[in-house]
DRENLO-601299 format. One record per atom (N, C-alpha, C): x, y, z; residue number from 1; residue in one letter; atom name. Coordinates in pm, 1 decimal, always signed. Layout:
X;Y;Z;NUM;A;CA
...
//
This chain:
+1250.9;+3085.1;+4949.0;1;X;N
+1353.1;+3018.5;+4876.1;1;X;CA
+1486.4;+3044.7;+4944.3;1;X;C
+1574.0;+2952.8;+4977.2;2;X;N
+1684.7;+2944.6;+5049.6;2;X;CA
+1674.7;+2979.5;+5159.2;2;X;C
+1793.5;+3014.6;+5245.4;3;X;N
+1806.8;+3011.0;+5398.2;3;X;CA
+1773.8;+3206.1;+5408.1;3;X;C
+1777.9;+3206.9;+5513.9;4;X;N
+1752.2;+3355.7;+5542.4;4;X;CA
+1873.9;+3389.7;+5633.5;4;X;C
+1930.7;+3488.3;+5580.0;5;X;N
+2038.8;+3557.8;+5568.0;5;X;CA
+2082.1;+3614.6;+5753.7;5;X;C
+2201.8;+3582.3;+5785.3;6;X;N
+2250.4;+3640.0;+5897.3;6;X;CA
+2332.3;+3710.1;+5872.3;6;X;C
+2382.6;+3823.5;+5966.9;7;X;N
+2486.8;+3874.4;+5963.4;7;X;CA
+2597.8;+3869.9;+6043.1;7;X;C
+2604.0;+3776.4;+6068.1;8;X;N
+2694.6;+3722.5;+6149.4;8;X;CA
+2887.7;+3697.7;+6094.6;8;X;C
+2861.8;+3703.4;+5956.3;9;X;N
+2994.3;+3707.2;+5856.6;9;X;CA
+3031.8;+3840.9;+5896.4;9;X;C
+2892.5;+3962.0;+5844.0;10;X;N
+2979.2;+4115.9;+5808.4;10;X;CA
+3019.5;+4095.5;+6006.4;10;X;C
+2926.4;+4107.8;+6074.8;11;X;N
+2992.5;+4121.9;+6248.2;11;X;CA
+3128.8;+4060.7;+6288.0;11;X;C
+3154.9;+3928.1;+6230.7;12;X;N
+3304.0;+3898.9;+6226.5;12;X;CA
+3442.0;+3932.1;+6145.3;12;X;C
+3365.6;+3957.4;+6006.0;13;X;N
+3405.5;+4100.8;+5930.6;13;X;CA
+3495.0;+4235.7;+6013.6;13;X;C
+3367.3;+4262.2;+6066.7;14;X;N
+3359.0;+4409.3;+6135.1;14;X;CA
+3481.5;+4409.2;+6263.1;14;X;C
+3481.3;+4240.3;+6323.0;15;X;N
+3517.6;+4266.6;+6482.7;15;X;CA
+3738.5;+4229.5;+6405.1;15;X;C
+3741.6;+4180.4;+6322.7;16;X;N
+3839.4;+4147.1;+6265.5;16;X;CA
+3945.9;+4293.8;+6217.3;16;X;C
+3830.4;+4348.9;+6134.0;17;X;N
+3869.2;+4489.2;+6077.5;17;X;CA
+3911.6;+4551.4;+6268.4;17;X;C
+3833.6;+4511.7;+6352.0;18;X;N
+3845.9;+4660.4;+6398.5;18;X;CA
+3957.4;+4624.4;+6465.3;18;X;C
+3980.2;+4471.1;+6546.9;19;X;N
+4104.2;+4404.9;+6615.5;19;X;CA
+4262.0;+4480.8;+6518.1;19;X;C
+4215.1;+4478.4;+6412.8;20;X;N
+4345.4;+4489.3;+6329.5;20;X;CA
+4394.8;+4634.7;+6327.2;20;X;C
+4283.7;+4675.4;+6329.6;21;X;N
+4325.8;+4864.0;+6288.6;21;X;CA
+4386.2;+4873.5;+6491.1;21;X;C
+4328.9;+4846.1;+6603.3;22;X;N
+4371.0;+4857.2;+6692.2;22;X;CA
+4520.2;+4840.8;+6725.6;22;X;C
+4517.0;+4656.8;+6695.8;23;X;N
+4643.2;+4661.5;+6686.1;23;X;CA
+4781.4;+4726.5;+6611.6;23;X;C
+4775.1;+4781.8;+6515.4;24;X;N
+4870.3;+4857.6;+6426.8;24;X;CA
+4874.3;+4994.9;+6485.8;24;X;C
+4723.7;+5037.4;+6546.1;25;X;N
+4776.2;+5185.1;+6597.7;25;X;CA
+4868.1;+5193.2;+6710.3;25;X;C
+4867.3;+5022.9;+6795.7;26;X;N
+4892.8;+5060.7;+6941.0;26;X;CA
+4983.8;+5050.3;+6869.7;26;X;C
+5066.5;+4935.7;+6773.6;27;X;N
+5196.5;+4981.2;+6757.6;27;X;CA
+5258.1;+5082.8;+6717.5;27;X;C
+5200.8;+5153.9;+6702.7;28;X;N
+5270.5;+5264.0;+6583.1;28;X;CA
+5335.6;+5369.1;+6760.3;28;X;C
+5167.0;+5388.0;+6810.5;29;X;N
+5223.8;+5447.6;+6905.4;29;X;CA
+5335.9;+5412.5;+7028.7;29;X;C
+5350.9;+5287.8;+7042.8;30;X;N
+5464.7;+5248.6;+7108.6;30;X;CA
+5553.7;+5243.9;+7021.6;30;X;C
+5570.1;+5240.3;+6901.2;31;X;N
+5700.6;+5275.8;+6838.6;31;X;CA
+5730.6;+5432.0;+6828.1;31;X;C
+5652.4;+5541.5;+6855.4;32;X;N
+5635.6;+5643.7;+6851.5;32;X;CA
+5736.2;+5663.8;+6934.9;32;X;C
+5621.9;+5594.7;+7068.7;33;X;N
+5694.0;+5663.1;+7252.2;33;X;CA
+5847.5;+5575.3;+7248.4;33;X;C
+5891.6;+5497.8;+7222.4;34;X;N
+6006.6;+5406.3;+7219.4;34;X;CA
+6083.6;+5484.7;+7131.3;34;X;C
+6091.0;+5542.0;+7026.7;35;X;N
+6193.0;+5672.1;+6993.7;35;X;CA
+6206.7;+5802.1;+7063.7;35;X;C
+6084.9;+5869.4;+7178.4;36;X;N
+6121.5;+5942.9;+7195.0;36;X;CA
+6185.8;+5924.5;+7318.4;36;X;C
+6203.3;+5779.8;+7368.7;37;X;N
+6266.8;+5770.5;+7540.8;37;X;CA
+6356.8;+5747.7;+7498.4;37;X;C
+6440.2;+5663.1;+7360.8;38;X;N
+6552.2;+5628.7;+7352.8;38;X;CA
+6597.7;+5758.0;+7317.5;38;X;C
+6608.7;+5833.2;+7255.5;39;X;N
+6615.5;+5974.9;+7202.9;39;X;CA
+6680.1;+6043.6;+7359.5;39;X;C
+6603.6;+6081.3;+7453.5;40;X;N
+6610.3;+6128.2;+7564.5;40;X;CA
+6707.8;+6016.3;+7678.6;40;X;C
+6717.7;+5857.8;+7660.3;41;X;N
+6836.7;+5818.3;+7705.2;41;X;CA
+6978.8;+5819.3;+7658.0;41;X;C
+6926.9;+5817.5;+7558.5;42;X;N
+7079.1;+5828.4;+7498.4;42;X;CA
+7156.8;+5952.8;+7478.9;42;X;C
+7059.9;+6099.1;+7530.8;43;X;N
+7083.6;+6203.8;+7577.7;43;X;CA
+7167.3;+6170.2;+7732.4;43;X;C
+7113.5;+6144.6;+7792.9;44;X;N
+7158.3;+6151.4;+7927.5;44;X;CA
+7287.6;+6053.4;+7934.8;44;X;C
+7298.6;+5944.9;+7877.1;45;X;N
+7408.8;+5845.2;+7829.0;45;X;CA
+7564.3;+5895.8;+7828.3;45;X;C
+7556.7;+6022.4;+7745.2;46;X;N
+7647.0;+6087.2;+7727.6;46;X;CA
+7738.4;+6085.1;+7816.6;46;X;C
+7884.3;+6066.9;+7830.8;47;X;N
+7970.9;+6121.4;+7913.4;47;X;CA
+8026.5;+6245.0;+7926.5;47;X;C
+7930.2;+6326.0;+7974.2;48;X;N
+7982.6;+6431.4;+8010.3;48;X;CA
+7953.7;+6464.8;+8154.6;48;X;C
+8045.0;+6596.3;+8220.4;49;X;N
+8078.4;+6583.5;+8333.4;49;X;CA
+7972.0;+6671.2;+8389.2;49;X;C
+7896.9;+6633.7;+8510.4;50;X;N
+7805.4;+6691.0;+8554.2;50;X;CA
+7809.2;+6898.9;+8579.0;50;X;C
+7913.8;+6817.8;+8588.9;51;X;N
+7930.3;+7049.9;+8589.6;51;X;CA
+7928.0;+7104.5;+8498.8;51;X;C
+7945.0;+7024.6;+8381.4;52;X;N
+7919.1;+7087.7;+8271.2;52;X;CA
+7792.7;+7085.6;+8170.3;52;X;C
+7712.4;+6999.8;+8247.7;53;X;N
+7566.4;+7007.4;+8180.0;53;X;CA
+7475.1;+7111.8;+8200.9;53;X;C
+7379.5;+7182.5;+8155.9;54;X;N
+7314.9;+7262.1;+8150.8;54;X;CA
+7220.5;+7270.9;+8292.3;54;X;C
+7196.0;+7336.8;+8346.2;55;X;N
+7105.4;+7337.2;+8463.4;55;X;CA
+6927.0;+7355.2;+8399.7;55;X;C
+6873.3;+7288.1;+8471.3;56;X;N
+6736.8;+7268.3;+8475.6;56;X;CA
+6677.0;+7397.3;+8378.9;56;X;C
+6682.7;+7525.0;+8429.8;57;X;N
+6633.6;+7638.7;+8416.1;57;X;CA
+6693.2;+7661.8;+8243.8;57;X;C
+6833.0;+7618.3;+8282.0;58;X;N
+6898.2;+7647.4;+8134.8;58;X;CA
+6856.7;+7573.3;+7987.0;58;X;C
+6793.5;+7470.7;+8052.7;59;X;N
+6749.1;+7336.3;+7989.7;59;X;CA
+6624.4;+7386.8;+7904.3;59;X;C
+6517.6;+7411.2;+8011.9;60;X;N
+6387.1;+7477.8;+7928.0;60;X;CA
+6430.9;+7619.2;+7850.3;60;X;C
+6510.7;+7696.9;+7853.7;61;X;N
+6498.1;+7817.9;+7813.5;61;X;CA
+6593.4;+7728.7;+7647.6;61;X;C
+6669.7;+7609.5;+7682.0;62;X;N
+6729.1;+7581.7;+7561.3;62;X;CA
+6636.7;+7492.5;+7463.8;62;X;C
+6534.8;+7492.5;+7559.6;63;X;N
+6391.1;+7383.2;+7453.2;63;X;CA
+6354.9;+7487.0;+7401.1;63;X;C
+6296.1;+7635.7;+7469.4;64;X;N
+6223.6;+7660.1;+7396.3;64;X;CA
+6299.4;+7759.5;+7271.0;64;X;C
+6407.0;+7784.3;+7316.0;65;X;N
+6526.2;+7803.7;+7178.9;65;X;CA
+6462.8;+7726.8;+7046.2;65;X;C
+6477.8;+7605.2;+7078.6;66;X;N
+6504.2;+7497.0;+6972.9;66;X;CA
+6359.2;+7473.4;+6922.3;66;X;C
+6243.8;+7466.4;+7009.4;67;X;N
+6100.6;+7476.8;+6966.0;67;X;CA
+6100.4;+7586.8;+6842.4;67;X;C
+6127.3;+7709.3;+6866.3;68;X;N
+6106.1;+7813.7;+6809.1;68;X;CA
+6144.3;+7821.2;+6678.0;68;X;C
+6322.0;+7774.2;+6698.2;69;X;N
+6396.4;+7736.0;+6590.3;69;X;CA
+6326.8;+7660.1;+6495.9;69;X;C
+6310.4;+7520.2;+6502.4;70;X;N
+6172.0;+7425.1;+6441.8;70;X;CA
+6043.2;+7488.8;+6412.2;70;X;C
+5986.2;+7560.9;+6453.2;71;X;N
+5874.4;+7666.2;+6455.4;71;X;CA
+5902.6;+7779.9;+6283.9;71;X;C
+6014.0;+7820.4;+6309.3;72;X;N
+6079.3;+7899.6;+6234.8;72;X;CA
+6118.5;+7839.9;+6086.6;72;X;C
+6148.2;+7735.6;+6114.9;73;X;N
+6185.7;+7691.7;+6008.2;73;X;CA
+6100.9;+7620.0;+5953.0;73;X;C
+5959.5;+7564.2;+6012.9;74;X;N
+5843.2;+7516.5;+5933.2;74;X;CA
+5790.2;+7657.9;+5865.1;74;X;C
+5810.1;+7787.4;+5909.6;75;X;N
+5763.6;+7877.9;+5855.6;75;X;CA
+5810.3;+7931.9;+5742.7;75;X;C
+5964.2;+7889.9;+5696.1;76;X;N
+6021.7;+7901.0;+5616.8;76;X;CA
+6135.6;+8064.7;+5638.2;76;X;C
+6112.4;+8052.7;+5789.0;77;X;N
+6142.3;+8229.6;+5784.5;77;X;CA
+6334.6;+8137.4;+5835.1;77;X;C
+6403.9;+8134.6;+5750.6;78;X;N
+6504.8;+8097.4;+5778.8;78;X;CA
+6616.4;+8193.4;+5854.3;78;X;C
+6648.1;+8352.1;+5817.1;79;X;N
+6699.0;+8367.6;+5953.6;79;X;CA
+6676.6;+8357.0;+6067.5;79;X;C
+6545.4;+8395.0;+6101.4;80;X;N
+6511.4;+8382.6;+6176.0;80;X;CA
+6555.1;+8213.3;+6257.0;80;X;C
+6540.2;+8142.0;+6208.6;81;X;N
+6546.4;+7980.7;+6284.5;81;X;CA
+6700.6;+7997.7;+6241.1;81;X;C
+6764.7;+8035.5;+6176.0;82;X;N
+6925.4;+8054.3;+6210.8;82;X;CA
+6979.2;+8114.7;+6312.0;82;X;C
+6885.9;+8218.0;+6351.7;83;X;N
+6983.7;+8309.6;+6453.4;83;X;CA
+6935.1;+8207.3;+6593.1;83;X;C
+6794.1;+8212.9;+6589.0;84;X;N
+6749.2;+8096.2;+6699.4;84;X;CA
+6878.6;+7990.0;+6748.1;84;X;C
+6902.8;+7897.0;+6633.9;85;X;N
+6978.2;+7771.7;+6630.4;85;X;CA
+7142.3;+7840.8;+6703.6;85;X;C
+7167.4;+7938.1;+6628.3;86;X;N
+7288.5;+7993.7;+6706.4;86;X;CA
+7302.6;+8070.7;+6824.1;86;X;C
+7189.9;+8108.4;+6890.2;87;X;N
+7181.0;+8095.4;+7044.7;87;X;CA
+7171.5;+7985.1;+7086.7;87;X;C
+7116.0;+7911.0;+7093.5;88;X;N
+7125.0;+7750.5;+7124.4;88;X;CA
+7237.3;+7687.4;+7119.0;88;X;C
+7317.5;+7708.7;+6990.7;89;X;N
+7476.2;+7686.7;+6988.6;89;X;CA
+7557.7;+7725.1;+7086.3;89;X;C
+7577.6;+7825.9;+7093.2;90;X;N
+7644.0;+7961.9;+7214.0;90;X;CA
+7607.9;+7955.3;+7347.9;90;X;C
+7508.7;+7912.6;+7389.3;91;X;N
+7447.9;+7851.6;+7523.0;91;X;CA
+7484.2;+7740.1;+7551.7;91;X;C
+7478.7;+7651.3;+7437.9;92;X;N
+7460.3;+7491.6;+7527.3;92;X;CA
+7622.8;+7438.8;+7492.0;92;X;C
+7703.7;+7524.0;+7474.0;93;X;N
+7830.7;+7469.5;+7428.4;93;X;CA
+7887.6;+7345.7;+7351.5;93;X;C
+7977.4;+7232.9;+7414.1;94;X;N
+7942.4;+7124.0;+7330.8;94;X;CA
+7841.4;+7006.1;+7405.8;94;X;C
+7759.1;+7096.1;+7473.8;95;X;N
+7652.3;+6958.5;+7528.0;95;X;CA
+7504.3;+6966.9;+7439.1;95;X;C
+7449.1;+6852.4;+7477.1;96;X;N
+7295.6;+6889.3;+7418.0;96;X;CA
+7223.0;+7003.2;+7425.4;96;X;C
+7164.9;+7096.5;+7383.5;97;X;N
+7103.9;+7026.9;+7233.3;97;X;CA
+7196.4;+7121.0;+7127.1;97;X;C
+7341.9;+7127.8;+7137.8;98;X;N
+7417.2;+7174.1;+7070.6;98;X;CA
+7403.9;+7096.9;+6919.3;98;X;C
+7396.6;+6982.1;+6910.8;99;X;N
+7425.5;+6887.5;+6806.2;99;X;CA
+7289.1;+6944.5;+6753.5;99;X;C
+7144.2;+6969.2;+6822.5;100;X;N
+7018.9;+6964.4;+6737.6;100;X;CA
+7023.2;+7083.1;+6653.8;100;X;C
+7128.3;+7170.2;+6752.4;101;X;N
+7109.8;+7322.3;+6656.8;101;X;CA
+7199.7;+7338.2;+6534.4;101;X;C
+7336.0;+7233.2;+6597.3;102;X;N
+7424.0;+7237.6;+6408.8;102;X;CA
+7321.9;+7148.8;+6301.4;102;X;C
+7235.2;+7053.8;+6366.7;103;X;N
+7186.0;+6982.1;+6232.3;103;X;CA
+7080.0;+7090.5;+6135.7;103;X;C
+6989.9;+7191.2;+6270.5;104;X;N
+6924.5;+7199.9;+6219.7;104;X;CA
+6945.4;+7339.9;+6103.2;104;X;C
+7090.1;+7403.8;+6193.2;105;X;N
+7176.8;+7459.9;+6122.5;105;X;CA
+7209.7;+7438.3;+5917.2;105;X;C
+7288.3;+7338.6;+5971.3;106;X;N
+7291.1;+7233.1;+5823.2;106;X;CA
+7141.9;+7238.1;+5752.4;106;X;C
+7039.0;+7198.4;+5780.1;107;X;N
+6892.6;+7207.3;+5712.9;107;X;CA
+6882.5;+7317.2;+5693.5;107;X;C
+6908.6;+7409.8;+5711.9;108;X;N
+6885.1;+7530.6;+5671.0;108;X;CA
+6915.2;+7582.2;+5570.3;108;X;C
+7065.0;+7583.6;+5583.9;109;X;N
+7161.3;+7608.2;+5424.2;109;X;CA
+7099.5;+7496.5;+5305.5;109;X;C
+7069.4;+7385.0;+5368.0;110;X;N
+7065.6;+7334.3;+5266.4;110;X;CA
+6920.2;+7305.1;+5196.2;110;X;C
+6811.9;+7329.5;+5315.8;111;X;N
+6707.1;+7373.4;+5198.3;111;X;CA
+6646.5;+7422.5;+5062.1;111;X;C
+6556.5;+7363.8;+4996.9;112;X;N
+6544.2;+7365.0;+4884.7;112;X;CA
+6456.0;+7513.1;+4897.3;112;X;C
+6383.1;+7550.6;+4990.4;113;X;N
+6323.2;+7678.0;+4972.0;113;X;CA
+6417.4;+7828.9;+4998.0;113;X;C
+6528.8;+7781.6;+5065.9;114;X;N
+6628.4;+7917.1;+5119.2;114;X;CA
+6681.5;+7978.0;+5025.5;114;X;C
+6651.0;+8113.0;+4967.5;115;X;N
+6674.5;+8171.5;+4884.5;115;X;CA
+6853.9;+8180.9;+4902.3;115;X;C
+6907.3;+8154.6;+5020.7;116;X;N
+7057.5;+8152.9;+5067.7;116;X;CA
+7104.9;+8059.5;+5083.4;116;X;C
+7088.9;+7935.3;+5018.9;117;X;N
+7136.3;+7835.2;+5043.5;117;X;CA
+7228.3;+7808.0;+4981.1;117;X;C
+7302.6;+7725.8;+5052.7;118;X;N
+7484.6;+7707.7;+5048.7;118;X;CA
+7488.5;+7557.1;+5123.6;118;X;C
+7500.5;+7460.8;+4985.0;119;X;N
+7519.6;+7323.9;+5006.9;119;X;CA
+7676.6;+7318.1;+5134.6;119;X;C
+7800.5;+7354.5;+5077.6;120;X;N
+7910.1;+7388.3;+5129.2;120;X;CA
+7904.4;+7418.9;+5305.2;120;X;C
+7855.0;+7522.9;+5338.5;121;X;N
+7845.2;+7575.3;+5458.2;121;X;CA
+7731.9;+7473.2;+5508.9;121;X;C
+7627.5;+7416.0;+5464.6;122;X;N
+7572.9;+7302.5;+5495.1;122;X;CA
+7660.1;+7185.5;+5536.9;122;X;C
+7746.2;+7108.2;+5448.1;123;X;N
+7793.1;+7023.5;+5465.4;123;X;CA
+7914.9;+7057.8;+5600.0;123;X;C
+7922.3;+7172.7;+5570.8;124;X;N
+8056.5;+7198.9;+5702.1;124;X;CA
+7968.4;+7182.8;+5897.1;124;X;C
+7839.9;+7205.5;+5853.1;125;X;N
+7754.7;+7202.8;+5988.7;125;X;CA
+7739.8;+7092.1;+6058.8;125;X;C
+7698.8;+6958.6;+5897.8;126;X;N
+7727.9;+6842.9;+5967.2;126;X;CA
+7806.5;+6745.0;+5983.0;126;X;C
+7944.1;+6843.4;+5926.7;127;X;N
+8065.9;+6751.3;+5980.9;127;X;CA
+8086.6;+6841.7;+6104.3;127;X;C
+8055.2;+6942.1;+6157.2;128;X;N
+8075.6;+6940.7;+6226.6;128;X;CA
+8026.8;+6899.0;+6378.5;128;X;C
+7890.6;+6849.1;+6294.3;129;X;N
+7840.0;+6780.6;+6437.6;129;X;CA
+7859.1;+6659.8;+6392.8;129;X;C
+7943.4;+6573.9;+6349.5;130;X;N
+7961.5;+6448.1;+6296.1;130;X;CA
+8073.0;+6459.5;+6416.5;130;X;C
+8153.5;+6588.6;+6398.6;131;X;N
+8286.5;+6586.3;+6502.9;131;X;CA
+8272.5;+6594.5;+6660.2;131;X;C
+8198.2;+6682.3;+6680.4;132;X;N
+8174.7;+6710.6;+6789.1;132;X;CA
+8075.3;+6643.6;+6894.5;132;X;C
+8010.1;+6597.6;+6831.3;133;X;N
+7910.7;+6493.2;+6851.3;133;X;CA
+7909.0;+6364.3;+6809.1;133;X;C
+7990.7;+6310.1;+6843.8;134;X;N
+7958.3;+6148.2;+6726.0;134;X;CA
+7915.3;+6059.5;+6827.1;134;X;C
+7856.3;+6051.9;+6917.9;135;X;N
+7741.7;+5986.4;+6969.0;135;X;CA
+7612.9;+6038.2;+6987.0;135;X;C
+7598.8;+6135.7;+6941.3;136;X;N
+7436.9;+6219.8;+6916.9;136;X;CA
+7384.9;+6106.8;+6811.3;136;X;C
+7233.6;+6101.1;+6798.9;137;X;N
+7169.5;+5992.5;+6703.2;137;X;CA
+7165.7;+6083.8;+6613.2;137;X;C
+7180.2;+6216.7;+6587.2;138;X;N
+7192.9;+6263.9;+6449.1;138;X;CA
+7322.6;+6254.9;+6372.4;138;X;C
+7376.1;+6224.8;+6439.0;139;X;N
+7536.3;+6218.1;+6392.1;139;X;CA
+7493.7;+6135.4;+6219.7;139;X;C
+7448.0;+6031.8;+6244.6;140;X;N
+7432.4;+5917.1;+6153.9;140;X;CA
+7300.3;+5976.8;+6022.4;140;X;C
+7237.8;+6088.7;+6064.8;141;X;N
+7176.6;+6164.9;+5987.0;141;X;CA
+7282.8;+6266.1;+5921.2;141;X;C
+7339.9;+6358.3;+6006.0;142;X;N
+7450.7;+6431.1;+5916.6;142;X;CA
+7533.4;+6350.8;+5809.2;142;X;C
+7487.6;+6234.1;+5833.7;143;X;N
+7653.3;+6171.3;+5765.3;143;X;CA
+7596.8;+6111.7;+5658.8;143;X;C
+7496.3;+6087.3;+5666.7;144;X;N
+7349.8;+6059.8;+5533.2;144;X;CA
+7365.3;+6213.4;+5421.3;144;X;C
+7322.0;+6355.7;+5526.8;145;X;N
+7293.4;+6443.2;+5449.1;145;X;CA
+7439.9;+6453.5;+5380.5;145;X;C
+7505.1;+6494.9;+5424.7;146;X;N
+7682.7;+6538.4;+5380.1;146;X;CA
+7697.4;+6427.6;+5270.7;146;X;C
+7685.7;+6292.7;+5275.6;147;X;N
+7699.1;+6183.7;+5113.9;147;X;CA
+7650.4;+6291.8;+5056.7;147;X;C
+7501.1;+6300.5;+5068.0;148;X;N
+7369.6;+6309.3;+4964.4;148;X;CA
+7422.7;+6443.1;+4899.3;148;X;C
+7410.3;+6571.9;+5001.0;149;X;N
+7447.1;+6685.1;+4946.7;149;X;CA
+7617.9;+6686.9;+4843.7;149;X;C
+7706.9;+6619.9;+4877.5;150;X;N
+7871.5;+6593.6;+4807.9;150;X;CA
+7808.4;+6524.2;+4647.1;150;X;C
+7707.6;+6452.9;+4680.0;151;X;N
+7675.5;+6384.2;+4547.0;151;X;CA
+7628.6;+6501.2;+4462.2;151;X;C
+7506.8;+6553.2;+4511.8;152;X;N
+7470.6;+6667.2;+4450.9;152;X;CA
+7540.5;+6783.6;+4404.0;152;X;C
+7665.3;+6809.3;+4453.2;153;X;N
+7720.6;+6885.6;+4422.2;153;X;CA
+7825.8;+6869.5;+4294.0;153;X;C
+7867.4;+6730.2;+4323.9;154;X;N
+7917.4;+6657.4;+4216.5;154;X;CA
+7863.2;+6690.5;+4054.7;154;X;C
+7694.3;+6646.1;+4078.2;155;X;N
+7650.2;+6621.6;+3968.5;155;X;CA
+7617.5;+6740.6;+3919.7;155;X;C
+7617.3;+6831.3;+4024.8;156;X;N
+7584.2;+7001.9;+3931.0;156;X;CA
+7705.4;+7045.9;+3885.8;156;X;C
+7822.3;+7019.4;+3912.3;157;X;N
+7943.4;+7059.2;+3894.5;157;X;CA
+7923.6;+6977.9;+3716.6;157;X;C
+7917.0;+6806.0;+3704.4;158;X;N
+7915.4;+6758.4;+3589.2;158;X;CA
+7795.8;+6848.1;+3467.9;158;X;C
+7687.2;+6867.0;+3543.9;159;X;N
+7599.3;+6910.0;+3476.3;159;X;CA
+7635.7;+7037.7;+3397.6;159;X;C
+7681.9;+7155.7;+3434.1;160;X;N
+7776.4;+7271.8;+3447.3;160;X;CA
+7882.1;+7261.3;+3332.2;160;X;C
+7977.2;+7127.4;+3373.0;161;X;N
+8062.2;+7135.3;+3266.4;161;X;CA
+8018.2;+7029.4;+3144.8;161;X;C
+7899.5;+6986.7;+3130.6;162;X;N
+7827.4;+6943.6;+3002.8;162;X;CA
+7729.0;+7049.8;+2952.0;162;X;C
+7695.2;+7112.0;+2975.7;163;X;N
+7630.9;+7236.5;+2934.6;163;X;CA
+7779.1;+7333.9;+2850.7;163;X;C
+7843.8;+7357.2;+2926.4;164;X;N
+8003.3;+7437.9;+2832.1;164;X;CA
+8074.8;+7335.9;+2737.8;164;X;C
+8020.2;+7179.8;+2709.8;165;X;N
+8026.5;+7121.8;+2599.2;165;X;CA
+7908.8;+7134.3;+2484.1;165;X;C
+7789.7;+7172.2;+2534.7;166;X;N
+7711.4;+7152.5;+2459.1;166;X;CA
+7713.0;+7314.9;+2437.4;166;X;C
+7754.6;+7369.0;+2486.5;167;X;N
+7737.1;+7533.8;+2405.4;167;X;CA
+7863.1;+7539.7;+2306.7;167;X;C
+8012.5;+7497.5;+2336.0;168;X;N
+8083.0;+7492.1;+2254.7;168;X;CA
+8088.8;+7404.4;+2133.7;168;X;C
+7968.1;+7313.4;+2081.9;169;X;N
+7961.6;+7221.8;+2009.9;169;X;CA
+7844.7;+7303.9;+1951.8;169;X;C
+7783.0;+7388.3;+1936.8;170;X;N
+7712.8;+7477.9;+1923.8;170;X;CA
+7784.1;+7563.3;+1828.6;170;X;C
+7888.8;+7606.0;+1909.0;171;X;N
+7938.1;+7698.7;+1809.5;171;X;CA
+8048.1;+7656.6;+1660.4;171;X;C
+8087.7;+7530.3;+1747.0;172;X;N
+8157.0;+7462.9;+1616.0;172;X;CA
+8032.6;+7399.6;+1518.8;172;X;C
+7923.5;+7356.1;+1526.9;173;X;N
+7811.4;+7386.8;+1465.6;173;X;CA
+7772.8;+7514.4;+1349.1;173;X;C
+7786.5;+7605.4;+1410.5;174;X;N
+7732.2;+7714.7;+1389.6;174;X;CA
+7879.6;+7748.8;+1245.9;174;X;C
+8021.8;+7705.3;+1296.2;175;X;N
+8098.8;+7761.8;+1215.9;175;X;CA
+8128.0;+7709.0;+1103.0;175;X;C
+8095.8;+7556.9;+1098.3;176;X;N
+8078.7;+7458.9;+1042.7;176;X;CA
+7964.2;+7476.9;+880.4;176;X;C
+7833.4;+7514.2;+959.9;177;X;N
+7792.6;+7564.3;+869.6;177;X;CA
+7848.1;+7694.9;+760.3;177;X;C
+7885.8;+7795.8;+839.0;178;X;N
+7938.9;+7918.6;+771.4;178;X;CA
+8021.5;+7864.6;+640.3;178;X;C
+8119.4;+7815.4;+673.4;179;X;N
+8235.3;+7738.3;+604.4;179;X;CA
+8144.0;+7665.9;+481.4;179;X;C
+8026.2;+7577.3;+520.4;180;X;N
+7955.1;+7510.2;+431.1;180;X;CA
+7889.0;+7609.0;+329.8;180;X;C
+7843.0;+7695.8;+368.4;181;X;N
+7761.0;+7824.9;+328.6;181;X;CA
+7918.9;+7873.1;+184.4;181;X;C
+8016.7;+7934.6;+312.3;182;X;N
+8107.6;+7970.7;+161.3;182;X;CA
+8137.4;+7910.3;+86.9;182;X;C
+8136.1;+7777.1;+88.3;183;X;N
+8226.0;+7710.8;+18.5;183;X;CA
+8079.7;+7670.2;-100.0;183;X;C
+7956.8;+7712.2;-58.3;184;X;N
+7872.4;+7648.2;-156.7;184;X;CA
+7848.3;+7769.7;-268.3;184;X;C
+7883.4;+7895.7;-244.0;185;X;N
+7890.7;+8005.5;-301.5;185;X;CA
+7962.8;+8073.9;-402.0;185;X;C
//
C-alpha cells in the first residue's frame, strides 16, 4: 500500500542543516580573527614616536604582565591582578598596553566580587584612560563603564536618602501613635 519510502528528504534535511551550521561557524570565526587584527592595527596606528615604543623584548615581558593580570583577575585574586596591572602601567608609560592595564585597573575596583571595591577610584581609572588614551578601542568602553557606574552611584546615593525617609516616617509613626495611646487614656 502506497509508495515506498526514500530518504532522500531527511539527506537534504541533513546536507542543509549541515551547510548552515558551517556557514555561521566560519563566520563567527572570521568575525573572531577580524577583531583581533583590527585590535592589533589600530595598536600600531597610533602616533607615537618610534623611540618611544616599547622594544620587542619589552613587549612580551609586557604581554605576559597583562596575561597574568587577566589570569588573576579570572581568579578573583584581585591584588594580586592590581599590582600586576600597575607594573604594566609603570613600564609601558603612556604607550600600549598602558590603556589595557588602567581599564583593567578600573574592573577591578569596580567589581561586584572585590571585597575593596571603590566605584569612585574606578571611575577615576577610566577617565583616565579616556584621557590619556582616547584613541585606544577601550576608550569607548571606559566611557560606557564611567555612565553606568555615575548612574549607580546616583541611585545608591537616592536609595540611601529614601531609606532616612522611611526610617524617619517611622518614627513620626511610632510618636503618632504614643500621642493616640495618651490621649485615649
Amino acid at each position: 500500500m502506497g509508495r515506498k519510502r526514500t530518504r532522500a528528504r531527511k539527506f537534504i534535511y541533513l546536507c542543509t542543516a549541515g551547510l548552515i551550521f558551517f556557514v555561521l561557524s566560519g563566520c563567527a570565526f572570521f568575525k573572531e580573527k577580524e577583531k583581533v587584527e583590527f585590535r592589533r592595527e589600530e595598536v600600531q596606528a597610533e602616533k607615537v614616536p618610534k623611540e618611544s615604543l616599547p622594544k620587542k623584548g619589552e613587549i612580551s615581558m609586557l604581554s605576559e604582565h597583562l596575561l597574568r593580570a587577566r589570569q588573576l583577575l579570572e581568579q578573583r585574586d584581585f591584588d594580586g591582578s592590581l599590582k600586576e596591572s600597575q607594573k604594566i602601567l609603570s613600564l609601558s608609560g603612556q604607550n600600549p598596553p598602558g590603556d589595557e592595564a588602567l581599564f583593567n585597573m578600573g574592573l577591578i575596583y569596580a567589581h561586584f566580587g572585590n571585597p575593596k571595591k571603590d566605584y569612585s577610584k574606578s571611575i577615576g581609572f577610566f577617565r583616565k584612560l579616556m584621557k590619556e588614551y582616547p584613541q585606544s578601542p577601550l576608550a569607548e568602553q571606559a566611557r560606557i563603564f564611567t555612565g553606568i557606574l555615575q548612574e549607580s552611584e546616583k541611585l545608591s546615593q537616592t536609595i540611601q536618602k529614601l531609606n532616612q525617609v522611611i526610617e524617619e516616617s517611622k518614627h513620626v509613626d511610632i510618636e503618632i501613635e504614643e500621642k493616640k495611646r495618651e490621649k485615649a487614656k
